[in-house]
C-alpha positions, 0 to 999 in steps of 0.5 A: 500500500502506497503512503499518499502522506507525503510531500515529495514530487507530483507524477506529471506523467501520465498524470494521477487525479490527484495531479490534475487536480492539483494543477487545477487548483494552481491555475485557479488560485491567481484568479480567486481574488477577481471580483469578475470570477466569483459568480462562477465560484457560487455557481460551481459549488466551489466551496462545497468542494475546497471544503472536501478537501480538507478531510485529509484523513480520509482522501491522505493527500496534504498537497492537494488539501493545501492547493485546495487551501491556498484557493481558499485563501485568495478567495477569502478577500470577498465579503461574501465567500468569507461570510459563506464559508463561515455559515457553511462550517468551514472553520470546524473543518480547519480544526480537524486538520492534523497538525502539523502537516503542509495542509496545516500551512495552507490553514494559517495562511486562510486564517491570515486572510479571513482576519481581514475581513471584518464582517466575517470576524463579527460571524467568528464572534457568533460561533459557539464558545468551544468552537471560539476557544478550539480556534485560539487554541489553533492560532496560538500553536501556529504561533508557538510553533518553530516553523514560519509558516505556522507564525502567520508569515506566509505574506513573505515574497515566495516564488513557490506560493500563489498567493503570495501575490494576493494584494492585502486588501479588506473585504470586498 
């Protein structure tokens, strides 16, 4: 049995599901923070299916779970995707993320830019108490944790990361 738990090379050649939808991901992500795009993002379900991907116990590909996530992030820069990904459970879903791992990574980076938005914050607010509390948990080991990419760093000028390039701006 293979360990689909790694991080090494993606098989570009014949290329997997996996790699396919890897490089779908990647290809998308430069486009999540255009306005023009987002009506087809809600009419594609694209939450629905990031948020299948984040069950990374199940599917045990942490690569494609932070393809998936960096999509996330750069469409968190909407007011209404972050409001909607919010009603929709999707900071449970980051609480079972295992950690550490490089799809937690990809989780920090979304709480990076969800914290932008001050309309989904409010919604954060909301949630039940022991939620609030898992999710503080979450951040303070992101920021106790040796590595940069779990202090909240990821805005750094990365060739590797996408979203890098996602301008800082507040909700749209």
């Amino acid at each position: 049995m293979a360990n689909f738990n790694y991080v090494g090379n993606i098989q570009i050649h014949p290329p997997t599901d996996a790699t396919k939808q890897m490089l779908i991901l990647r290809y998308l992500t430069p486009m999540g923070e255009y306005q023009e795009f987002l009506s087809h993002v809600f009419e594609q379900n694209a939450l629905g299916l990031i948020l299948g991907y984040l069950n990374v116990r199940e599917s045990r590909d942490s690569r494609l779970a932070f393809e998936a996530l960096k999509y996330l992030a750069a469409l968190l820069c909407h007011k209404k995707f972050s409001i909607d990904f919010i009603n929709m459970g999707g900071l449970q879903k980051f609480l079972e993320v295992p950690r550490p791992s490089v799809a937690a990574t990809g989780v920090s980076i979304c709480l990076y830019y969800l914290a932008y938005c001050e309309d989904a914050m409010e919604r954060v607010c909301l949630l039940p108490r022991a939620t609030l509390a898992d999710l503080v948990k979450l951040k303070v080991q992101y920021i106790q944790s040796n590595g940069r990419q779990y202090r909240g760093e990821e805005k750094r000028a990365d060739v590797t990361s996408p979203t890098a390039s996602i301008p800082l701006i507040n909700c749209v």
